[in-house]
mmCIF file of the N, C-alpha and C atoms, coordinates in Angstrom:
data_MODEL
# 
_entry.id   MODEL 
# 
loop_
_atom_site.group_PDB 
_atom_site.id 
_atom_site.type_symbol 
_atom_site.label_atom_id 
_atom_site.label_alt_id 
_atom_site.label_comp_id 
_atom_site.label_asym_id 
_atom_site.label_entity_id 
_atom_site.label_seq_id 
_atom_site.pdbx_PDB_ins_code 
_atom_site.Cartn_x 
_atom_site.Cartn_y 
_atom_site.Cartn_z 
_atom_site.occupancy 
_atom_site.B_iso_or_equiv 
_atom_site.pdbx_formal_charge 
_atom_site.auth_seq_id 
_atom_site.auth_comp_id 
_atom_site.auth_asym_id 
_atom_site.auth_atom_id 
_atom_site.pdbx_PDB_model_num 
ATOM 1   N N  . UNK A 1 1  ? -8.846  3.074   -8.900  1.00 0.00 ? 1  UNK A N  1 
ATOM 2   C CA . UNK A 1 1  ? -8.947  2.963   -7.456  1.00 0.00 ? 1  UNK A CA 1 
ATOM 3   C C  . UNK A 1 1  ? -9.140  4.345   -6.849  1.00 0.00 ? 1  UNK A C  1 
ATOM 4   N N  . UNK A 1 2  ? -9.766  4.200   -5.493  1.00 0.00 ? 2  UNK A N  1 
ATOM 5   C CA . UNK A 1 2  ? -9.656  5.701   -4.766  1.00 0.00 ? 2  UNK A CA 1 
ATOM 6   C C  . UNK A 1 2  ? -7.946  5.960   -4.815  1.00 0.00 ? 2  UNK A C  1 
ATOM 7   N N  . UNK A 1 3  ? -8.074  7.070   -5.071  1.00 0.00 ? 3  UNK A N  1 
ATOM 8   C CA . UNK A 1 3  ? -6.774  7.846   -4.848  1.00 0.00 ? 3  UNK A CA 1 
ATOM 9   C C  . UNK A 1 3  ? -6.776  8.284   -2.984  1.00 0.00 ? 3  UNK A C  1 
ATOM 10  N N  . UNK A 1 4  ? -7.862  8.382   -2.363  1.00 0.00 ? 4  UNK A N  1 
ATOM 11  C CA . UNK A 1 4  ? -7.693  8.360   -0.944  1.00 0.00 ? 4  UNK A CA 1 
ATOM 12  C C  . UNK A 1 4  ? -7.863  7.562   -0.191  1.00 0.00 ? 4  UNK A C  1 
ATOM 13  N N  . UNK A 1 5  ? -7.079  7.473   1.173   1.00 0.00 ? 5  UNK A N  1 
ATOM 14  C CA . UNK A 1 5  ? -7.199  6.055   1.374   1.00 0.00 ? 5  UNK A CA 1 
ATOM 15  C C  . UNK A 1 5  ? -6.969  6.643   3.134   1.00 0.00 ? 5  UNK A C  1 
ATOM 16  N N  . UNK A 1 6  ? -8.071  6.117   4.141   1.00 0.00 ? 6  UNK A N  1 
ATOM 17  C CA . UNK A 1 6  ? -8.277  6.485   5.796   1.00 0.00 ? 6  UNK A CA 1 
ATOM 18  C C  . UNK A 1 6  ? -8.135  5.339   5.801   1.00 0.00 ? 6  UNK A C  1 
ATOM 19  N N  . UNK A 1 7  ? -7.019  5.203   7.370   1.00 0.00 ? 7  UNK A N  1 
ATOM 20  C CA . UNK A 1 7  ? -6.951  3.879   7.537   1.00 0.00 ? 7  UNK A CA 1 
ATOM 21  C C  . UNK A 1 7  ? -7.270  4.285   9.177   1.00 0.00 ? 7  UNK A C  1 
ATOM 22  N N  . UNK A 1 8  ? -8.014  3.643   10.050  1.00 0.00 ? 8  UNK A N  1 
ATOM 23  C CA . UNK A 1 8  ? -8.657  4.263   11.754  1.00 0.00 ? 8  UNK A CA 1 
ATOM 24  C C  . UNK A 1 8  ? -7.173  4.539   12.533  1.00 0.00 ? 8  UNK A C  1 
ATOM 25  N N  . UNK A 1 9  ? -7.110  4.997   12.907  1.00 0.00 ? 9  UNK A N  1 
ATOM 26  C CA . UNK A 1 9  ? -6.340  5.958   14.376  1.00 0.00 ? 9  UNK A CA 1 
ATOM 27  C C  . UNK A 1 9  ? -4.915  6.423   12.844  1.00 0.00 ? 9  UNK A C  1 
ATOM 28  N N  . UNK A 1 10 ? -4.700  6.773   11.780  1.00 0.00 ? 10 UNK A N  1 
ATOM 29  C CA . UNK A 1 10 ? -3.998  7.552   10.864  1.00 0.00 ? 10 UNK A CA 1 
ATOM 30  C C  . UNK A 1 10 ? -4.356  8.524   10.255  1.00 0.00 ? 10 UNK A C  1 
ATOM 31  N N  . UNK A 1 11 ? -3.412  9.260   9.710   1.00 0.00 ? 11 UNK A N  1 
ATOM 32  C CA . UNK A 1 11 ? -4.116  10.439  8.941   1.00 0.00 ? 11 UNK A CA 1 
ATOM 33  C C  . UNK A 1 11 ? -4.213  10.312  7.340   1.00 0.00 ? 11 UNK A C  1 
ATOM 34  N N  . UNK A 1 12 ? -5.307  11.019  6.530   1.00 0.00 ? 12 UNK A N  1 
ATOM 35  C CA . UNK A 1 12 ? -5.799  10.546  5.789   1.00 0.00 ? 12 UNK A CA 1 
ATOM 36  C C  . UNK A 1 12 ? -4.421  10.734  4.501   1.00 0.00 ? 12 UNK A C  1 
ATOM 37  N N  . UNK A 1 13 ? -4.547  9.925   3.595   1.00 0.00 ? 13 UNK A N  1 
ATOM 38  C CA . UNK A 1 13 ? -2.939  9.840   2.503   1.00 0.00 ? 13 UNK A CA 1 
ATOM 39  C C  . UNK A 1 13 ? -4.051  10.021  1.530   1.00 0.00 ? 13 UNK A C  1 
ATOM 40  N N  . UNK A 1 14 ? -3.501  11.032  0.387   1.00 0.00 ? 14 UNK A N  1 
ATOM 41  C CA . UNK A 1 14 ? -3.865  11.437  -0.850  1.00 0.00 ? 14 UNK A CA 1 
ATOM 42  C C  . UNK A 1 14 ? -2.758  10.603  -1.961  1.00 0.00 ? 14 UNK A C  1 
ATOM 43  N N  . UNK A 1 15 ? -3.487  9.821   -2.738  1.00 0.00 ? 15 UNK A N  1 
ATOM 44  C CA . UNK A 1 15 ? -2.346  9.175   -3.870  1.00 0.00 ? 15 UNK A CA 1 
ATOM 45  C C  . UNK A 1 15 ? -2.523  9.772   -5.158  1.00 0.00 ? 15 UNK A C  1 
ATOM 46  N N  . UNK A 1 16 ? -1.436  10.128  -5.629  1.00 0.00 ? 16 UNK A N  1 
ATOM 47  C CA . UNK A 1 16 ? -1.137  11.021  -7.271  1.00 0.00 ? 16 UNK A CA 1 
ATOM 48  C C  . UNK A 1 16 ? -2.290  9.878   -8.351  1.00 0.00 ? 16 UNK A C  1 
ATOM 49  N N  . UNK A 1 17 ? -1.385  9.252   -8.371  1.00 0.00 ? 17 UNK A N  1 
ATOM 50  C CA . UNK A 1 17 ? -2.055  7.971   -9.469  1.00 0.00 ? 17 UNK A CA 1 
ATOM 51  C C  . UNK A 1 17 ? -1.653  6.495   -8.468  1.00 0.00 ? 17 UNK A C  1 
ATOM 52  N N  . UNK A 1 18 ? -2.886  5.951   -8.410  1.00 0.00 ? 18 UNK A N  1 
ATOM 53  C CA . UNK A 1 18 ? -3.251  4.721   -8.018  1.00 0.00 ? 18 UNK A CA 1 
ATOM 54  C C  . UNK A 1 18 ? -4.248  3.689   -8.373  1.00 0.00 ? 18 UNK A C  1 
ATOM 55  N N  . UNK A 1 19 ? -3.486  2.468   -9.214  1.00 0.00 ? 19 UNK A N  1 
ATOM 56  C CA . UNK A 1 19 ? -4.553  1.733   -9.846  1.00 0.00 ? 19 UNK A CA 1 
ATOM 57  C C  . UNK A 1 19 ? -3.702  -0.042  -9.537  1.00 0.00 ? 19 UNK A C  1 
ATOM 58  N N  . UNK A 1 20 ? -4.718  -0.775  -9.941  1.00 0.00 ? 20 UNK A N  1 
ATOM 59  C CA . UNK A 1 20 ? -4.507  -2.254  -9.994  1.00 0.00 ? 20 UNK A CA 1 
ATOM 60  C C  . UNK A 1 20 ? -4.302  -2.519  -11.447 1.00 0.00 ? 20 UNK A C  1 
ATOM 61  N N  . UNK A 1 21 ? -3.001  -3.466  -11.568 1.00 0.00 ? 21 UNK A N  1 
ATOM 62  C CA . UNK A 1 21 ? -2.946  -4.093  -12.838 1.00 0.00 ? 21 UNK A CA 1 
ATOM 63  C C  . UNK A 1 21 ? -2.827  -5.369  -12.688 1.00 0.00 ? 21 UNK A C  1 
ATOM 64  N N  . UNK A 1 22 ? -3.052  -5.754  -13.834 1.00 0.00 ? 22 UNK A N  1 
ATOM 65  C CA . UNK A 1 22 ? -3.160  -7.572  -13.934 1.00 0.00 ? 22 UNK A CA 1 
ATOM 66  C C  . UNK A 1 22 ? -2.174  -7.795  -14.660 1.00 0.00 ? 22 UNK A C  1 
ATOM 67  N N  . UNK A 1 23 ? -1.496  -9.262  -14.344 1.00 0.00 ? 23 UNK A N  1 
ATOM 68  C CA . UNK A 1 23 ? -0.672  -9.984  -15.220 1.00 0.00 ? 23 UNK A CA 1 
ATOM 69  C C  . UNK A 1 23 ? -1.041  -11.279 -14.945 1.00 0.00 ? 23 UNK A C  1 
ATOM 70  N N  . UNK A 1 24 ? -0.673  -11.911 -16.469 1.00 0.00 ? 24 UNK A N  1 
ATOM 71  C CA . UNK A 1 24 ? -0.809  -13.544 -16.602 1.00 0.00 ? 24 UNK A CA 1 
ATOM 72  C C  . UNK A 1 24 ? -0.234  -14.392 -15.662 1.00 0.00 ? 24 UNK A C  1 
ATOM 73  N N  . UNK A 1 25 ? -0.826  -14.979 -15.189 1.00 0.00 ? 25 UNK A N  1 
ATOM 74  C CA . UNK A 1 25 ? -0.248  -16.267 -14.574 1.00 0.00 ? 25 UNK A CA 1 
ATOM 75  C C  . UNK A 1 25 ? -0.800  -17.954 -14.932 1.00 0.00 ? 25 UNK A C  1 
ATOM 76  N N  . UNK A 1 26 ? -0.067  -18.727 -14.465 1.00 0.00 ? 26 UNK A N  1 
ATOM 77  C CA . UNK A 1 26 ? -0.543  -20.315 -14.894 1.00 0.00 ? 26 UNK A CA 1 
ATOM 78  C C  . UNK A 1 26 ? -1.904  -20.249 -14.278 1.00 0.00 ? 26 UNK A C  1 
ATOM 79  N N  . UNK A 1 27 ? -1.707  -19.744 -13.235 1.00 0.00 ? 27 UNK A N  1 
ATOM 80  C CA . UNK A 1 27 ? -3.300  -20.497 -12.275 1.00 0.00 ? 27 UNK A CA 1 
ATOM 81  C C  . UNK A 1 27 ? -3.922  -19.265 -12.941 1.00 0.00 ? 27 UNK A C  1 
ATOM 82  N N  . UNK A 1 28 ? -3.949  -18.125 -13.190 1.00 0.00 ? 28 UNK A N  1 
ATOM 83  C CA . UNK A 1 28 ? -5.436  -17.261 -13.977 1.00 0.00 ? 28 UNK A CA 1 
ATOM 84  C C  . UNK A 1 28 ? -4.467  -15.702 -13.709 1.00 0.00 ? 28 UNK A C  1 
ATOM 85  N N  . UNK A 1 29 ? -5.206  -15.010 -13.167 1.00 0.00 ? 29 UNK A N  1 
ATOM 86  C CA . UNK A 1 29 ? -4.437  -13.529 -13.214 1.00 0.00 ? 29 UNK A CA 1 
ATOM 87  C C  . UNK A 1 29 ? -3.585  -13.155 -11.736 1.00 0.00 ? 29 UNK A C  1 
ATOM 88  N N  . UNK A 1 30 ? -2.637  -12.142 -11.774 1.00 0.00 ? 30 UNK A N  1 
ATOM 89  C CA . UNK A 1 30 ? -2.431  -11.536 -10.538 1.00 0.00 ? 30 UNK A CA 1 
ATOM 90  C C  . UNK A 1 30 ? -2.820  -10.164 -10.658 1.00 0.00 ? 30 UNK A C  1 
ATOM 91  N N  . UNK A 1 31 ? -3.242  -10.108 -9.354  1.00 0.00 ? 31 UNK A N  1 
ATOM 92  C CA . UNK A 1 31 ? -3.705  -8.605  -9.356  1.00 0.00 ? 31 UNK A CA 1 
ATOM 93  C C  . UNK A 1 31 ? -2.381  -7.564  -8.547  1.00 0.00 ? 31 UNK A C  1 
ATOM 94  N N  . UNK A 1 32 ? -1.681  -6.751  -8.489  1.00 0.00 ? 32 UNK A N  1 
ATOM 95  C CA . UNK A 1 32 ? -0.935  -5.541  -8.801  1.00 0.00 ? 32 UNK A CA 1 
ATOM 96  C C  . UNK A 1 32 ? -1.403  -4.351  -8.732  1.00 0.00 ? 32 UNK A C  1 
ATOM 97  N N  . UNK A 1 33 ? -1.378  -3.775  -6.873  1.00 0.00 ? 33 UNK A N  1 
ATOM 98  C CA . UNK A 1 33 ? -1.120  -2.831  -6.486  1.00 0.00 ? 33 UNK A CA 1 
ATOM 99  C C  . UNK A 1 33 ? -0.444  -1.461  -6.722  1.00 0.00 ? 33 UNK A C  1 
ATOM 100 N N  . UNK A 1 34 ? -0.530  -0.018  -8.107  1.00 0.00 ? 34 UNK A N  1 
ATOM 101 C CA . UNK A 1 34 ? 0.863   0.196   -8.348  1.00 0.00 ? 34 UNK A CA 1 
ATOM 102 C C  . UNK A 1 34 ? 0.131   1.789   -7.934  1.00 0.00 ? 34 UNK A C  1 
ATOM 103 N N  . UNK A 1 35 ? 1.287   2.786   -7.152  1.00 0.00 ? 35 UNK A N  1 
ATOM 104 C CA . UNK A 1 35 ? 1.019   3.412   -6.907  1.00 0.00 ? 35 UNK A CA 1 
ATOM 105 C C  . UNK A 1 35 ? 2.272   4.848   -7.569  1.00 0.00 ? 35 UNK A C  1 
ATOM 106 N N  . UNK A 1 36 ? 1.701   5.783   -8.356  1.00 0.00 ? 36 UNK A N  1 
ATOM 107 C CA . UNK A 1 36 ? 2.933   6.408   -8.853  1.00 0.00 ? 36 UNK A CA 1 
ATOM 108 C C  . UNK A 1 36 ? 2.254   7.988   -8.212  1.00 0.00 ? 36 UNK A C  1 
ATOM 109 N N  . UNK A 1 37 ? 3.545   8.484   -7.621  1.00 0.00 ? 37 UNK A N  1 
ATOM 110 C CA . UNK A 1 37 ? 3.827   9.772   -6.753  1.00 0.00 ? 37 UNK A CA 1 
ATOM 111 C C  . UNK A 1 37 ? 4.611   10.813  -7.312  1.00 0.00 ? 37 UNK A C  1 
ATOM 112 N N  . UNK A 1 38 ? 4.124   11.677  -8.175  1.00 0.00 ? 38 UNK A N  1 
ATOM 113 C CA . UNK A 1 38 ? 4.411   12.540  -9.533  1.00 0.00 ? 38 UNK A CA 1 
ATOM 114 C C  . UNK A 1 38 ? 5.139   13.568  -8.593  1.00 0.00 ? 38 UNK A C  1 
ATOM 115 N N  . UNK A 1 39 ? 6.901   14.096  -9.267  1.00 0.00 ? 39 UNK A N  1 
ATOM 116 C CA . UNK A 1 39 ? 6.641   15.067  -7.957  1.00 0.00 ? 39 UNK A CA 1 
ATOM 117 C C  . UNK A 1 39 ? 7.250   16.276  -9.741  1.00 0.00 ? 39 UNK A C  1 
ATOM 118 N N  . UNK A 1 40 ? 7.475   17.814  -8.888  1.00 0.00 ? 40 UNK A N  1 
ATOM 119 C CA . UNK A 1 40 ? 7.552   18.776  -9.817  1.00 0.00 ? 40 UNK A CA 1 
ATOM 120 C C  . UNK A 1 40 ? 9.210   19.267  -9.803  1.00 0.00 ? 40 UNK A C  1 
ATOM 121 N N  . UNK A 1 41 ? 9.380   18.826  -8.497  1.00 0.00 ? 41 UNK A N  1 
ATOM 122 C CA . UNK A 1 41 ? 10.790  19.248  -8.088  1.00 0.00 ? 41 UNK A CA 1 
ATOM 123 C C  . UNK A 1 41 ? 11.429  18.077  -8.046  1.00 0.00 ? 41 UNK A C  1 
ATOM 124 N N  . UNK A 1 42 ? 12.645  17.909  -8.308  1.00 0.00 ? 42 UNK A N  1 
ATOM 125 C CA . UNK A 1 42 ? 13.513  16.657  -7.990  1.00 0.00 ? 42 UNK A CA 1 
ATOM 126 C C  . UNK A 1 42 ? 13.902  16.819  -6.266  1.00 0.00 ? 42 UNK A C  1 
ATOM 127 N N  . UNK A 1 43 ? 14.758  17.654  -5.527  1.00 0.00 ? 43 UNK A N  1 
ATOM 128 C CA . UNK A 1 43 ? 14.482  18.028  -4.559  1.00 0.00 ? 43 UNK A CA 1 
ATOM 129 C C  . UNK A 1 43 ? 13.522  18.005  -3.772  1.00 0.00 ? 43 UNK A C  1 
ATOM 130 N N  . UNK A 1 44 ? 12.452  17.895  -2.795  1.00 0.00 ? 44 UNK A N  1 
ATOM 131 C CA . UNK A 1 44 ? 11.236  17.818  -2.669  1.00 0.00 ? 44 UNK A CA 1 
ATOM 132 C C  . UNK A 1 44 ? 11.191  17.988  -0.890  1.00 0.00 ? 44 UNK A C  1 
ATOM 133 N N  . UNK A 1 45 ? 12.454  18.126  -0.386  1.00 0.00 ? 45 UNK A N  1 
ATOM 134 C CA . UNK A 1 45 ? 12.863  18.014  1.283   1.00 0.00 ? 45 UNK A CA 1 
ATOM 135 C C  . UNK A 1 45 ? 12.309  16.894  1.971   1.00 0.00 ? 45 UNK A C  1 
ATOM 136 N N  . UNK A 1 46 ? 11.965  15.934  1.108   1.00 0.00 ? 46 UNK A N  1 
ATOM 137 C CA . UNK A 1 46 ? 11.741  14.656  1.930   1.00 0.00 ? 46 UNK A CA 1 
ATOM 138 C C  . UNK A 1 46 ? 12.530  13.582  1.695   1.00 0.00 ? 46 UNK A C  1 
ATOM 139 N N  . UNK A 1 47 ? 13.179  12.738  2.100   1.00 0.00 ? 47 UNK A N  1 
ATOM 140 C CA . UNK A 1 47 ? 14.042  11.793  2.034   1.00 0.00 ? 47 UNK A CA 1 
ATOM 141 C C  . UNK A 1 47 ? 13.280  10.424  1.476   1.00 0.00 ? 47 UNK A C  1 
ATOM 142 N N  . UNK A 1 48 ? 13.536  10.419  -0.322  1.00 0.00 ? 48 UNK A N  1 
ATOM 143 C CA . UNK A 1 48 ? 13.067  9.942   -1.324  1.00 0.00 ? 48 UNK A CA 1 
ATOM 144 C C  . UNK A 1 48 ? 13.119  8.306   -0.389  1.00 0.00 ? 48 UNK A C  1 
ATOM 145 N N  . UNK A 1 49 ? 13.739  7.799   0.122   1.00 0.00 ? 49 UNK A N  1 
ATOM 146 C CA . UNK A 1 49 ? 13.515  5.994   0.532   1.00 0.00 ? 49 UNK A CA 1 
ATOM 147 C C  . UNK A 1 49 ? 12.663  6.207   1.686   1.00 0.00 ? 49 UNK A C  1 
ATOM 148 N N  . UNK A 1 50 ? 12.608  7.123   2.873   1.00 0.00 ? 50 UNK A N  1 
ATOM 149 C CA . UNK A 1 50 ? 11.448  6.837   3.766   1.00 0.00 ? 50 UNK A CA 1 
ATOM 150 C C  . UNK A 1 50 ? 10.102  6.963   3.257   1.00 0.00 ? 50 UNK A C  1 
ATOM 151 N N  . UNK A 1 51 ? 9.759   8.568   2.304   1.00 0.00 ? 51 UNK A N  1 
ATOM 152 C CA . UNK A 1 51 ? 8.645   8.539   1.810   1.00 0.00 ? 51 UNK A CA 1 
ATOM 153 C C  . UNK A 1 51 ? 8.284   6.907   0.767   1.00 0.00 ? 51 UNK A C  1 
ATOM 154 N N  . UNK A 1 52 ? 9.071   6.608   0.333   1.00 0.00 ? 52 UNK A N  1 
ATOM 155 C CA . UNK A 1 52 ? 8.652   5.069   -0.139  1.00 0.00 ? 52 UNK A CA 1 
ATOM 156 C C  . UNK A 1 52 ? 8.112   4.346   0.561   1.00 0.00 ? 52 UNK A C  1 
ATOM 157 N N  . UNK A 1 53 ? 9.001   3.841   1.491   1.00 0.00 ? 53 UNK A N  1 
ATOM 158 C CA . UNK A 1 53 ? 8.555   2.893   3.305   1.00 0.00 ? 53 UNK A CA 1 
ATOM 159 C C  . UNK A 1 53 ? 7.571   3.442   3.691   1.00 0.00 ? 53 UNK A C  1 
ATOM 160 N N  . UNK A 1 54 ? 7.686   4.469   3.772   1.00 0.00 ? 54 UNK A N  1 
ATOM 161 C CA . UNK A 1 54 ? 6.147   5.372   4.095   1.00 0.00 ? 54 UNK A CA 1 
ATOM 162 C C  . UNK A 1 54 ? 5.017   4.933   3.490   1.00 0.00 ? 54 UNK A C  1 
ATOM 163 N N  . UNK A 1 55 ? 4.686   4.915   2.035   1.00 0.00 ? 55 UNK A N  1 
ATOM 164 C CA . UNK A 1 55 ? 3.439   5.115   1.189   1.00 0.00 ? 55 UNK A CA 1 
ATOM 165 C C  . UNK A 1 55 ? 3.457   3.469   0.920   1.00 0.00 ? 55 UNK A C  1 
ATOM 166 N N  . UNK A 1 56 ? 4.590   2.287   0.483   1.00 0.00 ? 56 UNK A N  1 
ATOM 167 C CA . UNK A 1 56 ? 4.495   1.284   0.729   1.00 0.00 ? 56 UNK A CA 1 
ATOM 168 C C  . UNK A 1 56 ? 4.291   0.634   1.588   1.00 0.00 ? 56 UNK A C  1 
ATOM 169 N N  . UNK A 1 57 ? 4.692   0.923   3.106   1.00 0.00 ? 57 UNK A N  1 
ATOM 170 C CA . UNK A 1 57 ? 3.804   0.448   4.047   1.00 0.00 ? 57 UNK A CA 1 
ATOM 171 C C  . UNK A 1 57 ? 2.285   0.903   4.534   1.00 0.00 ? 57 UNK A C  1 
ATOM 172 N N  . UNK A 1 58 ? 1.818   1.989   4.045   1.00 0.00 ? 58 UNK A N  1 
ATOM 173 C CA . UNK A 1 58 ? 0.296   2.501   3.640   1.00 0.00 ? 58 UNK A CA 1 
ATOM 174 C C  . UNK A 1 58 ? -0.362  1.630   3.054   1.00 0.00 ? 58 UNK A C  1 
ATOM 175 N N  . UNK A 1 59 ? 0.467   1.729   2.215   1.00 0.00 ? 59 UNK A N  1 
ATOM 176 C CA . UNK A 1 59 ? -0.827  0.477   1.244   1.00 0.00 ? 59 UNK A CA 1 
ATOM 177 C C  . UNK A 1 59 ? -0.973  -0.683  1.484   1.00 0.00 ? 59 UNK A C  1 
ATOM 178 N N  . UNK A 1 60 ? 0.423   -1.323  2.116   1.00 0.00 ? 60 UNK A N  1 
ATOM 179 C CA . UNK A 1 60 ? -0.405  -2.848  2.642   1.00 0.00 ? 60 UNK A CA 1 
ATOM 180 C C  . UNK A 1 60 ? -1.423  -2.775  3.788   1.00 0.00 ? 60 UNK A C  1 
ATOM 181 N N  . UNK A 1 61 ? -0.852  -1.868  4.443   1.00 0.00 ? 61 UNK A N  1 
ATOM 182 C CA . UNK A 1 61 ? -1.824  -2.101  5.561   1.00 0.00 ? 61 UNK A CA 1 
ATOM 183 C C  . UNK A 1 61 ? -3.128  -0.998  5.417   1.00 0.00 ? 61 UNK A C  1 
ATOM 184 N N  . UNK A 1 62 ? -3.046  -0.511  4.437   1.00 0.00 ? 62 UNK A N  1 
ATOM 185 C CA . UNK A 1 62 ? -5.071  -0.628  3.733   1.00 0.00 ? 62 UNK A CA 1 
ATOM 186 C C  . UNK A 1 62 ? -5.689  -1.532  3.131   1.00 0.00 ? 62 UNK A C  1 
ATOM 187 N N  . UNK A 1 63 ? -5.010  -2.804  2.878   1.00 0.00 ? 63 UNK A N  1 
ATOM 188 C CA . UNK A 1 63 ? -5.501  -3.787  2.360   1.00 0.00 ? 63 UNK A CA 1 
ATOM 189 C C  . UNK A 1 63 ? -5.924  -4.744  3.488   1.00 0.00 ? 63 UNK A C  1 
ATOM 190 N N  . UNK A 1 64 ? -5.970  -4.623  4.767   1.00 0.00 ? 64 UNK A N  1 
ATOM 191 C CA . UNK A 1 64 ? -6.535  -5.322  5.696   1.00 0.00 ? 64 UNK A CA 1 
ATOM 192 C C  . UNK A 1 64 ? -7.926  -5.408  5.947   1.00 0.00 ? 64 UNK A C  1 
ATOM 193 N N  . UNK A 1 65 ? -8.636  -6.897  5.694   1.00 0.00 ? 65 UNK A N  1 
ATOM 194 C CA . UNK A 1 65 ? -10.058 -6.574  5.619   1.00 0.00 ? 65 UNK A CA 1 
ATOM 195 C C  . UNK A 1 65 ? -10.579 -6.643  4.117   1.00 0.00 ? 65 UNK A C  1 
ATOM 196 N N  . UNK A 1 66 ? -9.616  -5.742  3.143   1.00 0.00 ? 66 UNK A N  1 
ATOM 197 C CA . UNK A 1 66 ? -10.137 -5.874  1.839   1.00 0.00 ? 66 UNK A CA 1 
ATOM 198 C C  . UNK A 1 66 ? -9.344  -6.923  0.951   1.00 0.00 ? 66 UNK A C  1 
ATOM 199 N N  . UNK A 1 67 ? -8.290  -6.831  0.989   1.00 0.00 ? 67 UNK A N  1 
ATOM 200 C CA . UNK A 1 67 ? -7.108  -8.025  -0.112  1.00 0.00 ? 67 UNK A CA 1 
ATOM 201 C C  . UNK A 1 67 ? -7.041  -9.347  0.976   1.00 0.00 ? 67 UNK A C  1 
ATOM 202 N N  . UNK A 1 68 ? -6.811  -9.017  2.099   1.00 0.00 ? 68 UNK A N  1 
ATOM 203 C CA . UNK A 1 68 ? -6.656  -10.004 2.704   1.00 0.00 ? 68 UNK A CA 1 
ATOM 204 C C  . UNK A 1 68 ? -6.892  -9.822  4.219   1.00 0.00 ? 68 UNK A C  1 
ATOM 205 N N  . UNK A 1 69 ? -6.946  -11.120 5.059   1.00 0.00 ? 69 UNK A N  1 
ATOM 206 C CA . UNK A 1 69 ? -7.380  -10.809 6.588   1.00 0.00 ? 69 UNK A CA 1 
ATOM 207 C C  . UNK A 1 69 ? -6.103  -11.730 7.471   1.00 0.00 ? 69 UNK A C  1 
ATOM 208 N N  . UNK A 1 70 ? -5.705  -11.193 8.507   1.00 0.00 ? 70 UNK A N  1 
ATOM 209 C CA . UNK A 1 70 ? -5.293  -11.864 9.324   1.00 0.00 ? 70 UNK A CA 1 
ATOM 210 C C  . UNK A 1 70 ? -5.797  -13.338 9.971   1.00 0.00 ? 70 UNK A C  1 
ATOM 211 N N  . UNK A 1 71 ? -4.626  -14.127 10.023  1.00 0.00 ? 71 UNK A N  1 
ATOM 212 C CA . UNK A 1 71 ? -4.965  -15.731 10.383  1.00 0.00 ? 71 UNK A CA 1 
ATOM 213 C C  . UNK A 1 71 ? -4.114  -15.550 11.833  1.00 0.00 ? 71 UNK A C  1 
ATOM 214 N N  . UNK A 1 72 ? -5.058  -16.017 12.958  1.00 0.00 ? 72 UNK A N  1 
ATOM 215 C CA . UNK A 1 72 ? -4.289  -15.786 14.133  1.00 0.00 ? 72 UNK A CA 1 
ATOM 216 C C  . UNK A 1 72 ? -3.464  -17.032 14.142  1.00 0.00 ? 72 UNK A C  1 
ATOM 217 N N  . UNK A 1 73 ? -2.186  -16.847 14.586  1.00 0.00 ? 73 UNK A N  1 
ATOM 218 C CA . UNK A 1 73 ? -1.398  -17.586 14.888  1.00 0.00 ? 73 UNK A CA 1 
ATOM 219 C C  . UNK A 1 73 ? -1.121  -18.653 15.543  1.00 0.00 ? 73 UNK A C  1 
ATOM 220 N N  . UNK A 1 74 ? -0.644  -19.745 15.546  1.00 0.00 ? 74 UNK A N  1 
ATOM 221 C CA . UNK A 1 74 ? -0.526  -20.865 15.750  1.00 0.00 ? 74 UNK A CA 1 
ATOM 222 C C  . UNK A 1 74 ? 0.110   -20.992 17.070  1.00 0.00 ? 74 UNK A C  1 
ATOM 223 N N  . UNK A 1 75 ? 0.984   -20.157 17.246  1.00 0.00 ? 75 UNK A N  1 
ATOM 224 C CA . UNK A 1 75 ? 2.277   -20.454 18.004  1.00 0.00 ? 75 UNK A CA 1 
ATOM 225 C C  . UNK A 1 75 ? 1.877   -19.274 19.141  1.00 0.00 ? 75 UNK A C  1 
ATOM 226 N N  . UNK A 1 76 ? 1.827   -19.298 20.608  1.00 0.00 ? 76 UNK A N  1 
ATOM 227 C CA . UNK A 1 76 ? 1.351   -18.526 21.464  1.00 0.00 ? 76 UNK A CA 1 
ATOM 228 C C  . UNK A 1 76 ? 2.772   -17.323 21.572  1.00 0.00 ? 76 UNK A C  1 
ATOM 229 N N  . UNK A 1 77 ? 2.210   -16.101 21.661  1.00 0.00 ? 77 UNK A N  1 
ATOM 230 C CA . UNK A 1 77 ? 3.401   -15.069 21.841  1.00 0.00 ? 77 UNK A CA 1 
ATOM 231 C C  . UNK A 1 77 ? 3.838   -15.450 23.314  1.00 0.00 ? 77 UNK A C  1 
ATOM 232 N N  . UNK A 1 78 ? 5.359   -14.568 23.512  1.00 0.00 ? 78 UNK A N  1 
ATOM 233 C CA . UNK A 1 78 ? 5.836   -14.654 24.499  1.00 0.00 ? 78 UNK A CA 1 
ATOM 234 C C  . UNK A 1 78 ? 6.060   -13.755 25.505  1.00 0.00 ? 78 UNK A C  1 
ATOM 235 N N  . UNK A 1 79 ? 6.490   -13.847 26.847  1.00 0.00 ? 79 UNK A N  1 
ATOM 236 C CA . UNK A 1 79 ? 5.931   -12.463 27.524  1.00 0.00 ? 79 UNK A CA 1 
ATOM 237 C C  . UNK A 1 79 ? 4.932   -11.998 27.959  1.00 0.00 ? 79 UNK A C  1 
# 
């Protein structure tokens, strides 16, 4: 996969190693998003669970358009 990834009005995210893997399933394969973030220091001054939330919420929402698309909703918002 690109290791870079622009998503419009964000700034651009560089990924260490980023690839798709497959595993078996009954109905045929799943496909598996896996993204690994190599660091040199254990320390790194970033707070190891936001940068997660961070780069895991990156990647779903670069998959909009490509893995999958929004279904507008059924139920009218409120307000």
């Amino acid at each position: 996969m690109n290791t870079e990834d622009s998503v419009p009005n964000e700034k651009k995210v560089v990924y260490d190693i980023h690839f798709y893997a497959y595993t078996p399933d009954e109905k045929g394969k799943v496909k598996i998003i896996l993204d690994v973030e190599a660091q040199k220091k254990y320390h790194t001054g970033h707070d190891f669970v936001t940068r997660g939330f961070f780069y895991t919420s990156r990647i779903i929402s670069a998959q909009l358009g490509k893995e999958f698309v929004l279904i507008p909703s059924r139920y009218p918002r409120e307000g």
